[in-house]
N, C-alpha and C positions, 0 to 999 in steps of 0.2 A: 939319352936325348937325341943324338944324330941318328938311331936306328926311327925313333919315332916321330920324329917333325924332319926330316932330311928330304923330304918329297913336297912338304907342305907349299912350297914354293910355285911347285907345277899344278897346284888345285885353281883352277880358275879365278872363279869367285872371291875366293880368299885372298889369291894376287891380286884381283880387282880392284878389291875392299881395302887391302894393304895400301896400295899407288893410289889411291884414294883418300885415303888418311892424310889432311895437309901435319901428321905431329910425325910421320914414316915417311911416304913417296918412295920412292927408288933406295933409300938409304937405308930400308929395313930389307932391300935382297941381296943373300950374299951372292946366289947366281946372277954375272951379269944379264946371260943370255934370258934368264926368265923374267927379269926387270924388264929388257928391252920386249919382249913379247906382250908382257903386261900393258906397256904402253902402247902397241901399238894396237893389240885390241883395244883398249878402253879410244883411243884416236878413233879407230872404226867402227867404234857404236856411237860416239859421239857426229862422225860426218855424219853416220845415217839417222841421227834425232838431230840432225841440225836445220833452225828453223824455217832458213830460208832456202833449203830443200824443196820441200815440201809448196813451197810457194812457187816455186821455179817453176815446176812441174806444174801446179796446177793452168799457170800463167802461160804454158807453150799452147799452142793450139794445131798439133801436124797436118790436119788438113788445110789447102788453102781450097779456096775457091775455085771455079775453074773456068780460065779467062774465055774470053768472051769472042776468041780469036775462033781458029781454024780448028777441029775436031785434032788433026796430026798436032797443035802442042799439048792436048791434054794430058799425054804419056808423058811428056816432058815436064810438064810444068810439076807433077806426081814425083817423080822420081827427085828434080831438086828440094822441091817440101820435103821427102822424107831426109833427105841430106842435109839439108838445112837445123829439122829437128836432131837427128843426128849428132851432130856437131856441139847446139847448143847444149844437148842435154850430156853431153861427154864435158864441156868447159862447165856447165854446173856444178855435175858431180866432180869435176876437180876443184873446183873453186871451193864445196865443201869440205872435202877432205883438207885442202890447204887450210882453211880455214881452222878449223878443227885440232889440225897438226899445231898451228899459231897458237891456240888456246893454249892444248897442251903444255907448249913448251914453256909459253908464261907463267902456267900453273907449276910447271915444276919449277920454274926460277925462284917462285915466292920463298919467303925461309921458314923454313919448317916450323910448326909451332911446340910450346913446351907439350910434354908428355901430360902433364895434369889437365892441358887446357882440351877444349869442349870442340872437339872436330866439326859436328852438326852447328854451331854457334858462329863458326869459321866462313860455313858454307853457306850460310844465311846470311851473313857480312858482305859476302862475296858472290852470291849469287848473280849480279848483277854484270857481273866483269866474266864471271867462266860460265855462261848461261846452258850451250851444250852436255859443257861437264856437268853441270848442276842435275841434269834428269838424268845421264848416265847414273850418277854418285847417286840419287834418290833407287835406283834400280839393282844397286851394287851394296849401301852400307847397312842395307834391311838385315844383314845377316845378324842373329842372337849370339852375341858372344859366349855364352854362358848357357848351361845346360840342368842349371839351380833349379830354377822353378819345376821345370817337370821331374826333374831329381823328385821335390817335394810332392808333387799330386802323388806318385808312385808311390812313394814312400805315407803317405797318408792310407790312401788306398790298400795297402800292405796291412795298415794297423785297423779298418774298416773290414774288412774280411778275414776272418777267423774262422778258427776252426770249428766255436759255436753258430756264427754268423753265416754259416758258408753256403746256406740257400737263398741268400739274398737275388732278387732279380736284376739284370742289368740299368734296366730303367735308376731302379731305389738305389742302386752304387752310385749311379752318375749325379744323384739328386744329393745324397752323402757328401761328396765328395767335393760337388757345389758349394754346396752351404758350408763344410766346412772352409774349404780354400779362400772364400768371400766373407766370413762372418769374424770379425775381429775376435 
């Protein structure tokens, strides 16, 4: 078991998916250091889908106008606009991140829930309160746990081609294979 999951840790996605999990969070990693990274990615896809990002930006406008004075302030008056955008869009983007960072840590304060109970049913409750994290986690818990089902097409497919069958066209396999996978 440690020569084969002893790495699982530092797979991205799967740490995602794990910190993600309101029934695990942090408490399913034994490294601390990959926990801590875990979170700080999922923090920083969350500043960057946060929604009022997106509105900030649209909201700046870095050109200003150009006053109506003497020709020598237009250079000036250019240089503080872009300074002024500047600025703003550097306290946005920390105001997301902070923001984001907030979520998170609420998110982790919640208590864990039972192992049997329904993680997706959690985040549907909750949606409303971790809204950032909500499209993170829709982007992160998509992964298939389980490798069953196409276990079975393979395995069906296996029993569909034979040694008498074995000039079937790829088209007719996939139409096989269909109908059986679909067909009670």
């Amino acid at each position: 078991m440690q020569k084969r999951f002893s790495k699982v840790e530092h797979i991205e996605k799967l740490a995602d998916a794990t910190c993600l999990d309101p029934r695990f969070k942090k408490q399913a990693f034994v490294n601390s250091k990959a926990a801590e990274d875990t979170v700080k990615r999922i923090t920083a896809a969350a500043a960057h889908n946060h929604p009022s990002h997106s509105e900030e930006e649209e909201s700046q406008n870095p050109s200003v106008a150009a006053s109506t004075g003497a020709m020598f302030w237009e250079d000036f008056d250019e240089r503080v606009a872009s300074t002024r955008a500047s600025t703003s869009s550097d306290s946005a983007t920390s105001s997301t991140s902070t923001a984001a960072m907030m979520e998170m840590r609420a998110y982790l304060a919640e208590p864990l829930l039972s192992r049997s109970s329904d993680p997706l049913a959690w985040w549907r409750m909750c949606s409303p309160v971790f809204k950032t994290l909500c499209e993170v986690m829709k982007t992160r818990l998509c992964i298939v746990a389980t490798s069953v089902p196409s276990e079975r097409v393979f395995s069906k497919t296996g029993q569909i081609i034979t040694d008498r069958r074995n000039r079937l066209s790829p088209s007719k396999v996939r139409q096989l294979v269909f109908l059986n996978a679909n067909l009670p």
